[in-house]
C-alpha positions as CSV (number, residue, x, y, z in Angstrom):
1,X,-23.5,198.1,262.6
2,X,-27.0,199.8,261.1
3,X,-28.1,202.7,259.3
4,X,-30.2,205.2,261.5
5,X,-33.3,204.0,262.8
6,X,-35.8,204.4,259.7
7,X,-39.6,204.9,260.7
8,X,-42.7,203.6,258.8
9,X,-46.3,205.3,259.1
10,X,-49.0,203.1,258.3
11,X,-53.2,205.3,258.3
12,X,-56.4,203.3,257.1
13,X,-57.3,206.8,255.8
14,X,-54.4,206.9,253.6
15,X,-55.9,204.3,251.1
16,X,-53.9,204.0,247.5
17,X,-56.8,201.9,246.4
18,X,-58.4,198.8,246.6
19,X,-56.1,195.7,245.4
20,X,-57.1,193.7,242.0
21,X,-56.2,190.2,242.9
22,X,-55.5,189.8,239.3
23,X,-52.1,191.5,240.4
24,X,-51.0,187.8,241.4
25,X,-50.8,186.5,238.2
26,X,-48.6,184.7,235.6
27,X,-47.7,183.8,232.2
28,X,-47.8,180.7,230.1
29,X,-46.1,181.0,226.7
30,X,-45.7,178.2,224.5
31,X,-41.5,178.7,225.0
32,X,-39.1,176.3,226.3
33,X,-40.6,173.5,228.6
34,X,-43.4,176.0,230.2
35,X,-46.4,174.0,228.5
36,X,-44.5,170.5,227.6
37,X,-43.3,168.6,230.4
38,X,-44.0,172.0,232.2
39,X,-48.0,172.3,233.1
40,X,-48.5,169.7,230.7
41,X,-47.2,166.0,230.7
42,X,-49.6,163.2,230.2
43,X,-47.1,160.3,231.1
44,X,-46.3,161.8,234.5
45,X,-47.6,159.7,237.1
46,X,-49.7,162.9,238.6
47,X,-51.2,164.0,235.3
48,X,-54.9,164.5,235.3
49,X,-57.6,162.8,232.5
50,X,-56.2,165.8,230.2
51,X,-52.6,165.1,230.8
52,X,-51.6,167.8,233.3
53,X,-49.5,167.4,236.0
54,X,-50.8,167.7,239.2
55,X,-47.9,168.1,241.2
56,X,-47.6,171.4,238.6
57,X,-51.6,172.7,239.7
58,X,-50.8,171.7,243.0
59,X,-48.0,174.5,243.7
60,X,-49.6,176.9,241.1
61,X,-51.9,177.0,244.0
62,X,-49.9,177.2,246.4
63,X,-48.2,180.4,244.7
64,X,-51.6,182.0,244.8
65,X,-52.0,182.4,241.2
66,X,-55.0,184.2,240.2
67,X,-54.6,184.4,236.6
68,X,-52.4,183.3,233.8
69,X,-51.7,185.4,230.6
70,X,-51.7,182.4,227.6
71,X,-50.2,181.5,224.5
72,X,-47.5,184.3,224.3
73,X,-45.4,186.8,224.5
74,X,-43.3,186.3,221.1
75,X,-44.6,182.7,220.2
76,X,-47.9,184.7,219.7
77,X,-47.0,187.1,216.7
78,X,-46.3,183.6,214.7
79,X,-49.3,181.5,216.3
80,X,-52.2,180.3,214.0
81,X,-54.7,179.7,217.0
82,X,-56.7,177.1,214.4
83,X,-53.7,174.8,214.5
84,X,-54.5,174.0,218.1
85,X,-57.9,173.7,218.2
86,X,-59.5,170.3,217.4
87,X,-58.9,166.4,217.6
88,X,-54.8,166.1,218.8
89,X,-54.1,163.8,216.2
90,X,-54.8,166.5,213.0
91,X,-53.6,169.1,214.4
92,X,-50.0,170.0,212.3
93,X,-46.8,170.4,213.5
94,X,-45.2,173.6,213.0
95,X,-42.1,175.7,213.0
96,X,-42.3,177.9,215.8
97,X,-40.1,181.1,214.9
98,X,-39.9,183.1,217.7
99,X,-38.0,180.6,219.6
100,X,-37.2,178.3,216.4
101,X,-38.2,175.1,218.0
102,X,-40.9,172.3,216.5
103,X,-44.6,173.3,218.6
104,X,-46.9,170.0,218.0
105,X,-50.0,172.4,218.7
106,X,-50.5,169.2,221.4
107,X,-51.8,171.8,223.6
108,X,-54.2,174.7,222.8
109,X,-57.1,176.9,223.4
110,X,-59.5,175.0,224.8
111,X,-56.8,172.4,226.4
112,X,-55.6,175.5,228.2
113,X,-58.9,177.4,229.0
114,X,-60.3,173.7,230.8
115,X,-56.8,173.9,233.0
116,X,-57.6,177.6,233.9
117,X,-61.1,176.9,235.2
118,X,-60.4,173.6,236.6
119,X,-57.3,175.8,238.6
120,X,-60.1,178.9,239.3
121,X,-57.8,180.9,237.0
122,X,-58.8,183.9,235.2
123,X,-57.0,183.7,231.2
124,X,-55.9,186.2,229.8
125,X,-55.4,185.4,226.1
126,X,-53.4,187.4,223.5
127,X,-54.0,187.8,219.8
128,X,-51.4,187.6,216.8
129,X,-50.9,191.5,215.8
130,X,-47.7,190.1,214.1
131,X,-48.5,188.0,211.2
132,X,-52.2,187.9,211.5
133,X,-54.7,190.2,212.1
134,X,-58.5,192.5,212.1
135,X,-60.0,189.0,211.2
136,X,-58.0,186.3,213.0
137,X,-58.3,188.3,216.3
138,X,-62.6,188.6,216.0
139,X,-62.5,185.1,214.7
140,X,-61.1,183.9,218.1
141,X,-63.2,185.9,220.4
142,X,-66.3,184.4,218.7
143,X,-64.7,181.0,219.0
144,X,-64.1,181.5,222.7
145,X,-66.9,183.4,223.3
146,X,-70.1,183.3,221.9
147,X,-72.6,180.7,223.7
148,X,-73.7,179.1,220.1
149,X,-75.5,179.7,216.6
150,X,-72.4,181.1,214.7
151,X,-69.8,178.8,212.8
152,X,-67.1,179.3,215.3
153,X,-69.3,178.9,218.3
154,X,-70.5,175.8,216.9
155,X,-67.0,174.6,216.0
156,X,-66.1,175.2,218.9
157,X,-68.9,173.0,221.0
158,X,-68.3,170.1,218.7
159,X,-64.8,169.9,220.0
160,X,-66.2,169.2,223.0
161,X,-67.1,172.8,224.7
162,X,-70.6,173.5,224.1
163,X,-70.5,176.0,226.8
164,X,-68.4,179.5,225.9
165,X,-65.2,179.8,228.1
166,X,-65.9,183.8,228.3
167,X,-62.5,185.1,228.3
168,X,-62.7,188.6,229.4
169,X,-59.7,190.4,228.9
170,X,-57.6,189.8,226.2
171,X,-53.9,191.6,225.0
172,X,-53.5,193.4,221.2
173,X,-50.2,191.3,220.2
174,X,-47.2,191.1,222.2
175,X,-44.2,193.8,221.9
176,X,-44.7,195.1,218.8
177,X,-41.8,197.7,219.3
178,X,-39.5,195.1,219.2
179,X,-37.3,194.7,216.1
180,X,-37.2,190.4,217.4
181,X,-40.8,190.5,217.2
182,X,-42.4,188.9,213.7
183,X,-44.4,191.8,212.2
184,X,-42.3,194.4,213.9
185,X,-44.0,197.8,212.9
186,X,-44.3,201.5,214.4
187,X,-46.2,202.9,217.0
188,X,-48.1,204.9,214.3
189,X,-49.0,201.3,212.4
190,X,-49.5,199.3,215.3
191,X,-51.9,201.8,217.2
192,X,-53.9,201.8,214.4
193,X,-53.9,197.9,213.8
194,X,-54.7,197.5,217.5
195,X,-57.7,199.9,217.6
196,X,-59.3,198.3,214.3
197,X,-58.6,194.8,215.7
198,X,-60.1,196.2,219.3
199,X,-63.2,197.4,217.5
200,X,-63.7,193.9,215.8
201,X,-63.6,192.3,218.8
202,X,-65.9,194.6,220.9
203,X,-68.6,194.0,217.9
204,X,-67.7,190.1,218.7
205,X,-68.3,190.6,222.3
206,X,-68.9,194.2,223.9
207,X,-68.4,192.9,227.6
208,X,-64.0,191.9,227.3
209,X,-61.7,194.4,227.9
210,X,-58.4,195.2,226.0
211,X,-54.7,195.0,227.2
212,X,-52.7,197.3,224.4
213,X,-49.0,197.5,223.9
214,X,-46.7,199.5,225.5
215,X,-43.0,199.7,225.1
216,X,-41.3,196.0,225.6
217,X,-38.8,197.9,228.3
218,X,-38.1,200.7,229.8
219,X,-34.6,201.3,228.2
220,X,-36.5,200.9,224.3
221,X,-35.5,204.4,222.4
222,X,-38.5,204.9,221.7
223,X,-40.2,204.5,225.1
224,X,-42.6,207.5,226.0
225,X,-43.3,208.6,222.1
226,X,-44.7,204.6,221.6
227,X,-47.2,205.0,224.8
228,X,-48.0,208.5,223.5
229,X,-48.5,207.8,220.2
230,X,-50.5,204.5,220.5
231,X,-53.0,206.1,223.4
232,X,-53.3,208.9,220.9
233,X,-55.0,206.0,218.7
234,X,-56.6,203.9,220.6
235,X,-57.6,205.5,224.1
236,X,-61.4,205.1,222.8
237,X,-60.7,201.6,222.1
238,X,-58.4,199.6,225.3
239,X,-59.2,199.5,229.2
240,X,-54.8,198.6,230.0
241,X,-51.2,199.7,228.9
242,X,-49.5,197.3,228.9
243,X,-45.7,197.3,230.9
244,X,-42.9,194.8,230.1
245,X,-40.2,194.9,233.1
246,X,-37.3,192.5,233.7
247,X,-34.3,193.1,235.9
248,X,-30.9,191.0,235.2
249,X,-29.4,190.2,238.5
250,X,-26.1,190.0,236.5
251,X,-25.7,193.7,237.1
252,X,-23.5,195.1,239.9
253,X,-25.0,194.1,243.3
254,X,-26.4,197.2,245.0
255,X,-28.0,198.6,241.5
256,X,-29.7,195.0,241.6
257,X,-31.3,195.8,244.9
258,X,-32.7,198.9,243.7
259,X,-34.5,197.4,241.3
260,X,-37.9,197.9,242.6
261,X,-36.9,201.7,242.6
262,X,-36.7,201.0,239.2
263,X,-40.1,199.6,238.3
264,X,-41.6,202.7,240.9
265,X,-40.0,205.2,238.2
266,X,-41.5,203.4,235.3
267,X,-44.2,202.9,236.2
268,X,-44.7,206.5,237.1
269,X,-43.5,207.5,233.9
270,X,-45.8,205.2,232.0
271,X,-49.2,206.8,234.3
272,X,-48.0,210.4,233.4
273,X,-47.4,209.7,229.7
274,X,-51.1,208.0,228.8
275,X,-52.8,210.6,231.3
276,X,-51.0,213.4,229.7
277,X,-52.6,212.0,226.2
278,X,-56.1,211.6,227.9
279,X,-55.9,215.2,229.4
280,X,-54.3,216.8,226.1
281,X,-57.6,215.5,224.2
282,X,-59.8,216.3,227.0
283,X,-60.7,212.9,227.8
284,X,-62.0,211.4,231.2
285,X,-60.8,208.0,230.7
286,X,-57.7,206.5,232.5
287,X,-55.7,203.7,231.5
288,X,-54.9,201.1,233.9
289,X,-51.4,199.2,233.9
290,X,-51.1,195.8,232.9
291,X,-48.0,194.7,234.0
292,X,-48.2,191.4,232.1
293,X,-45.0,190.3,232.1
294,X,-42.0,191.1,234.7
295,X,-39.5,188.9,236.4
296,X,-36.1,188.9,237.8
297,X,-33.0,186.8,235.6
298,X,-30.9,184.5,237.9
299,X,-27.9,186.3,240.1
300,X,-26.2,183.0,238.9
301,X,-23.6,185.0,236.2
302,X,-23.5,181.6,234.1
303,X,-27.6,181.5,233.1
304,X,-28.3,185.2,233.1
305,X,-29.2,187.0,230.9
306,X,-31.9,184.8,229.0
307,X,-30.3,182.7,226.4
308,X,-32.4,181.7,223.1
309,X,-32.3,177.5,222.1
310,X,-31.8,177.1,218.2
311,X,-31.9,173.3,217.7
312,X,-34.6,172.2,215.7
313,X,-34.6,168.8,216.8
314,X,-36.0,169.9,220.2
315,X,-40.1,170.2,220.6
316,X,-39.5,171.5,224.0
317,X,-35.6,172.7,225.1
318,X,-34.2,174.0,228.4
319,X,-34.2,177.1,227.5
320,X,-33.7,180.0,230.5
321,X,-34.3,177.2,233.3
322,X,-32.8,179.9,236.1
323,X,-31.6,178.6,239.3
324,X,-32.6,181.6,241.2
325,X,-30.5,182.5,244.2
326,X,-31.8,184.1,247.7
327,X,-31.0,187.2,246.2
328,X,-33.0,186.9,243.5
329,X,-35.6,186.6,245.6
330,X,-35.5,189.5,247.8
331,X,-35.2,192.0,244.5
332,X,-38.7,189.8,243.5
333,X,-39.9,190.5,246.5
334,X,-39.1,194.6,246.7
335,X,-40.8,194.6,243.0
336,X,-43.8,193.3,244.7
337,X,-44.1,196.1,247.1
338,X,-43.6,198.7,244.1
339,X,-46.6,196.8,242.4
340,X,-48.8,197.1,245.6
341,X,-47.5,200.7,246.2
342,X,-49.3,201.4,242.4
343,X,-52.4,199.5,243.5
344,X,-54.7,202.4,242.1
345,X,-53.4,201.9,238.8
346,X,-51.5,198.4,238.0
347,X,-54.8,196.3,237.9
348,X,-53.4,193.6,236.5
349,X,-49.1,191.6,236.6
350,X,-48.1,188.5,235.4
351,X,-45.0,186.9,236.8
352,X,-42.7,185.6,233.9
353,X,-42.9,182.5,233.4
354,X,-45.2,180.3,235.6
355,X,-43.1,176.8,235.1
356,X,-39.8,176.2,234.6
357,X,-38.6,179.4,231.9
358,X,-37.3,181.7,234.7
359,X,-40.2,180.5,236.8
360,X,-41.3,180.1,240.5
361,X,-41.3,176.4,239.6
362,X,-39.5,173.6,238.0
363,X,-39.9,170.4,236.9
364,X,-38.4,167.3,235.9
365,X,-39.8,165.0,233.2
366,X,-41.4,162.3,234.2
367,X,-39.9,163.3,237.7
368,X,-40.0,165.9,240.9
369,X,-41.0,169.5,241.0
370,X,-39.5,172.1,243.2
371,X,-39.9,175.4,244.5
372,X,-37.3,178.4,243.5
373,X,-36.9,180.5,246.0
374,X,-38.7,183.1,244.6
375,X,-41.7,181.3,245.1
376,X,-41.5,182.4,248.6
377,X,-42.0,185.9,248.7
378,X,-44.4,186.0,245.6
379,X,-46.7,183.3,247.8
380,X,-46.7,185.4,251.1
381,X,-47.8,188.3,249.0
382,X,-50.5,186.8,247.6
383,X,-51.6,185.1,250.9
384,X,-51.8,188.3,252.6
385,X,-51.7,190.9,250.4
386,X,-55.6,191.8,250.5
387,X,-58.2,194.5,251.0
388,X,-56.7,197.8,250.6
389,X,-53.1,199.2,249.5
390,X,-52.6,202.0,251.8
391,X,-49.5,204.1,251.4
392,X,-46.6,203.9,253.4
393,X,-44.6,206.9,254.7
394,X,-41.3,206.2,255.2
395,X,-38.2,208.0,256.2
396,X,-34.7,206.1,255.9
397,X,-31.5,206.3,254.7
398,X,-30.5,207.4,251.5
399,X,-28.3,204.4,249.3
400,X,-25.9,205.4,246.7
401,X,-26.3,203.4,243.5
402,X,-24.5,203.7,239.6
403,X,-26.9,203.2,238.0
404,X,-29.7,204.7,239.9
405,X,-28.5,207.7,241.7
406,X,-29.8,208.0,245.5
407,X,-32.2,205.9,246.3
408,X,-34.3,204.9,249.7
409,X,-32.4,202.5,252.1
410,X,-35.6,200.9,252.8
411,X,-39.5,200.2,250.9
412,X,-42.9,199.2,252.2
413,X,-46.0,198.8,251.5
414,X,-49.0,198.2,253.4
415,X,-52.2,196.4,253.1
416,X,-55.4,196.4,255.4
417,X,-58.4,194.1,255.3
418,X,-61.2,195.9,256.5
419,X,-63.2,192.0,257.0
420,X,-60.7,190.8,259.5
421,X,-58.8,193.8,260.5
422,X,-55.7,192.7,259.8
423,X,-52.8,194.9,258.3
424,X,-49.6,192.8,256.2
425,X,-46.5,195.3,256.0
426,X,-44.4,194.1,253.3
427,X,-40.5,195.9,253.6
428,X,-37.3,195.6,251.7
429,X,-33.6,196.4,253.1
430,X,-31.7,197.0,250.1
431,X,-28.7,198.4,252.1
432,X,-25.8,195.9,253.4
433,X,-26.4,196.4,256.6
434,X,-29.0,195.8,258.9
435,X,-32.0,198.2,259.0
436,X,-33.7,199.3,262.7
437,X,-37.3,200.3,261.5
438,X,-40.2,202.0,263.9
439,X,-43.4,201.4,262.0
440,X,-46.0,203.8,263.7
441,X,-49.4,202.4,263.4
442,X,-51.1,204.5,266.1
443,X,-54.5,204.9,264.1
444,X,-55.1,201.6,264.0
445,X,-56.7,199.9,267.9
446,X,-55.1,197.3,269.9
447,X,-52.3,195.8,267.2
448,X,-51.0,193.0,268.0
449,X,-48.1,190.7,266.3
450,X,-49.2,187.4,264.5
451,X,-46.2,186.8,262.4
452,X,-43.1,188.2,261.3
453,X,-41.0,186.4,258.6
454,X,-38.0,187.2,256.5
455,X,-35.6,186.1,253.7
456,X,-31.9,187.9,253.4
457,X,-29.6,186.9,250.5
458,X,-27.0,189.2,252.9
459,X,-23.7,186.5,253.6
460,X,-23.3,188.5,257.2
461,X,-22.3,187.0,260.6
462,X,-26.1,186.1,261.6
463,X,-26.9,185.0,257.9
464,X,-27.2,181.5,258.5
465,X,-30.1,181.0,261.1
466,X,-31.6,183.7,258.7
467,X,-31.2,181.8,255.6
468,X,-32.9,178.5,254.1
469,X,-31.3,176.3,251.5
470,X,-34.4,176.8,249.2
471,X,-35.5,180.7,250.0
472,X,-38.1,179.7,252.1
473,X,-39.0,182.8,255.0
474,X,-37.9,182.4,258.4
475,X,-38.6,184.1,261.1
476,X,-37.9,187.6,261.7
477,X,-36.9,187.0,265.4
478,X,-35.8,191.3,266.0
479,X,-39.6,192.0,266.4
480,X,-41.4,193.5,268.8
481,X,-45.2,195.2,268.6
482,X,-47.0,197.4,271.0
483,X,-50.3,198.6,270.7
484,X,-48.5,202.3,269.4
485,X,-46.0,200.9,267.0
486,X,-44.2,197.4,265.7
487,X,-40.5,198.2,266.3
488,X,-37.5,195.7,264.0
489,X,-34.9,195.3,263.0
490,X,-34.1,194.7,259.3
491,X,-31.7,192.0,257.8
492,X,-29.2,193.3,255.5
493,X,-30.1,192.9,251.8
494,X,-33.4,191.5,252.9
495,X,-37.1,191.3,252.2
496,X,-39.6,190.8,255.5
497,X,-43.1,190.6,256.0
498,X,-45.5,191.3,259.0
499,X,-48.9,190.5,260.2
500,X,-50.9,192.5,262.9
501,X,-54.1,191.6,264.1
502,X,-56.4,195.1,264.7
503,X,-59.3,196.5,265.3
504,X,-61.6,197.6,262.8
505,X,-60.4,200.7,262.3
C-alpha cells in the first residue's frame, strides 16, 4: 500500500540562493569526551605530533566538515581563554561549571586553531558573555588575530604562532536566555553587552564578522521578544542570529518525523522577526541565520534526552554518548533538506557535537572509532550538496501529527551545480508507508540517473534489503529516470538521495 503518487518540480531558474558550504559544519565544546580522548588523545596509536587522533581527522573528513564552532556552547560562559594558552605544563586545572567536571586546559586556542587548519577547517570561536566580558572578548581577537607589535600578538608568537590564525567569524556568548547558563541576563542586558563587546572587537579587527544570540530553542517563553529585542540593539553591530534547534527522538514516532517541519517553521519565524526589526527602523541590512548548533537525541528511550555527569572525579565523562538508531538518521537527514531549503538565509550550521556527545562519531580510548548512522546522510549532503539551492515544488499527501497539526507526507530539496551540471534531489518520506514520487525536471537537457541511494528506519516487509546494520545508504532500487522526469518510489519513514547528470542548463 502507498499514498497517492506525490510529484516534485525541480527549474534552474527557481534558484533559493547559492549554498554557503559553511552550512556543513560542527561543534567542538569542551563537554564530555568531545576534546579528550575525543579529537584529542596523544597516547592513541594514530595521534599526530600534537596528540590528535587521526583515525578522528580522518572521518571528520570523510563527514565533509567544513567548519567547527570551538570552545562552547555552555563551557564558554565559565571559560578563561588565558588558562589554555601557553606551555601545557602551567596551564591550571580548573572547575568546569557548566558541566561540573575537572578541564586540565590540556587543550586550547591555539592547540585547536593548528587542528582546524591542518583539517582545512574554518573556526568559528565563541567569547565568554557570561562571566567575562567588553575586555576579555577584544583581548582574544588581538591574540588570535593581529599579525604582531601588540602584547597579545606577541604573546601569542612566542607560544609558538608567530603567524595570526585570522579567525573570521566569531559568536557573542552562548545562550544567554538560558536560566542553566552562568551569567544568565535579559535580552535588554545582553543586547547591549553583545553590541559593546561587538564594537571592541571590530576596533580589534574590522574584517571578522559576528554570530549574536538568539533564543536557545524554539519552545523558550521568551522566543520572538529576545530576537526582537536584541536586533533592536545590535543590528548595526552582528552579520548572524544565531538558532539553537534539537529534536528528542523520545517523542511519539510520527511527530518525530516531522521534525524538519519543525525547524522550516522556526526558521521562518526567526527571518520574519529580525527583518521585521530592520524594516520597523528602516534599515537595509538582513541578518543571516547561524544555525550553530542542532542535532537529533537518540530514538533509544534509555539515553534520550541528554543527561548531565556530576562526578568530579572525572576530567572527561560519558556524558550523552547516543547510540543513534536508523531512525535517527532519517529525521537528521529531513532537517538537512529544511536547512538547504533556507539556503538564502542559514549561511552558516553546526552539527551538535562533532565526536562522541551525540555525535556523527565515536570513539574508544586508546581503541576503535565508528560511524553512527547519522554520519550517513550528513556525508552524502555534503558530498553533493553544491552550487545552487533551488526550490522544490512539491505536491503530496497531507500527514496528521499531535504535535504538529498537518504536515507534508513528503520534503525535498534540490541542488544544481552549474560546473558540472549535475542536480542532487535530497527527499524525505515521513509517512509509514511507501511514497511513489514523479519528480519533473523537464527544464533541465538530457538527465540521466547516476545514483540513487536511501536509508529507511521503517520495520516493513522489504525493510531488510533496505536497511544496514550501521545506517549506511543503500540503494534505492524503485528508480527510474527519463530524459522528462525521474520517477520512484519512496521507502516508508525514509530519507533518499538522487544524482542526475544534465546539461548545462
Amino acid at each position: 500500500m502507498s499514498e497517492p503518487a506525490s510529484k516534485i518540480v525541480v527549474h534552474p531558474a527557481f534558484a533559493i540562493g547559492e549554498i554557503d558550504r559553511r552550512i556543513f559544519g560542527s561543534f567542538v565544546e569542551h563537554m564530555g569526551r568531545c576534546v579528550y580522548t575525543g579529537i584529542y588523545e596523544p597516547s592513541h596509536p594514530s595521534a599526530d605530533a600534537e596528540g590528535f587522533r587521526g583515525d578522528v581527522s580522518a572521518l571528520v573528513d570523510e563527514l565533509g566538515v567544513t567548519l567547527v564552532r570551538y570552545p562552547g556552547g555552555n563551557f564558554v560562559s565559565g571559560y578563561d581563554w588565558r588558562d589554555g594558552i601557553g606551555p601545557v605544563a602551567d596551564r591550571p586545572a580548573r572547575l568546569d561549571l557548566a558541566w561540573r567536571t575537572v578541564e586540565p586546559n590540556t587543550v586550547g586556542t591555539d592547540e585547536f586553531l593548528r587542528w582546524a587548519a591542518r583539517r582545512g577547517l574554518d573556526p568559528i570561536m565563541a567569547v565568554n558573555l557570561g562571566t567575562a566580558g567588553v575586555r576579555e572578548a577584544a583581548g582574544l581577537v588581538e591574540y588570535c588575530n593581529v599579525p604582531h607589535g601588540t602584547a597579545l600578538a606577541d604573546l601569542r608568537a612566542s607560544y609558538g604562532a608567530p603567524a595570526p590564525h585570522a579567525v573570521r567569524t566569531w559568536c557573542l556568548g552562548n545562550e544567554m536566555d538560558g536560566d542553566w547558563q552562568i551569567g544568565h541576563t535579559t535580552a535588554q542586558q545582553y543586547g547591549r553587552r553583545a553590541a559593546e563587546a561587538g564594537k571592541a572587537m571590530r576596533m580589534v579587527d574590522p574584517d571578522i564578522e559576528l554570530v549574536v544570540c538568539g533564543s536557545s530553542s524554539r519552545e523558550m517563553p521568551t522566543f520572538g521578544q529576545w530576537e526582537d529585542t536584541v536586533t533592536e540593539l545590535t543590528l548595526d553591530v552582528v552579520d548572524y542570529m544565531s538558532m539553537h534547534a534539537y529534536y528528542d527522538g523520545t517523542q511519539p514516532r510520527r511527530d518525530y518525523l516531522a521534525s524538519g517541519y519543525r525547524l522550516h517553521r522556526f526558521i521562518e519565524d526567526v527571518v520574519a522577526t529580525v527583518d521585521a526589526v530592520a524594516a520597523r527602523r528602516g534599515s537595509g541590512r538582513r541578518l543571516q541565520i547561524a544555525l550553530d548548533e542542532w542535532n537529533v537525541w537518540s530514538s533509544a528511550a534509555d539515553v534520550s534526552p541528554a543527561g548531565l555527569a556530576r562526578d568530579l572525579s572525572f576530567t572527561a565523562p560519558r556524558i550523552t554518548e547516543d547510540p543513534y538508531q536508523s531512525l535517527d538518521a532519517v529525521v537528521l537527514g529531513d532537517l538537512l533538506i529544511s536547512i538547504l531549503n533556507h539556503a538564502d538565509r542559514v549561511k552558516i550550521a553546526c552539527l551538535s557535537l562533532l565526536v562522541n556527545v551525540s555525535a556523527p562519531i565515536l570513539t574508544e580510548p586508546g581503541g576503535p572509532v565508528t560511524r553512527q548512522t547519522t554520519f550517513h546522510p550528513f556525508a552524502a549532503a555534503a558530498r553533493l550538496a553544491v552550487g545552487t539551492s533551488l526550490r522544490a515544488a512539491v505536491e503530496c499527501a497531507p500527514l496528521a501529527t499531535d504535535r504538529h497539526g498537518t504536515v507534508p507526507s513528503v520534503a525535498a530539496a534540490a541542488t544544481h551545480d552549474r560546473a558540472t551540471g549535475r542536480v542532487a534531489l535530497f527527499l524525505a518520506n515521513r509517512g509509514p508507508v511507501p511514497a511513489e514520487v514523479t519528480i519533473d525536471h523537464d527544464a533541465f537537457d538530457g538527465c540521466s540517473l547516476i545514483a540513487a541511494h536511501t536509508l529507511t528506519a521503517h520495520d516493513g516487509d522489504d525493510a531488510e534489503e533496505l536497511r544496514s546494520f550501521d545506517g549506511a545508504l543503500v540503494e534505492l532500487k524503485r528508480v527510474e529516470t527519463r530524459n522528462r522526469a525521474t520517477n520512484a518510489v519512496l521507502p516508508a519513514e525514509s530519507w533518499s538521495v538522487i544524482e542526475l547528470e544534465t546539461g548545462r542548463a
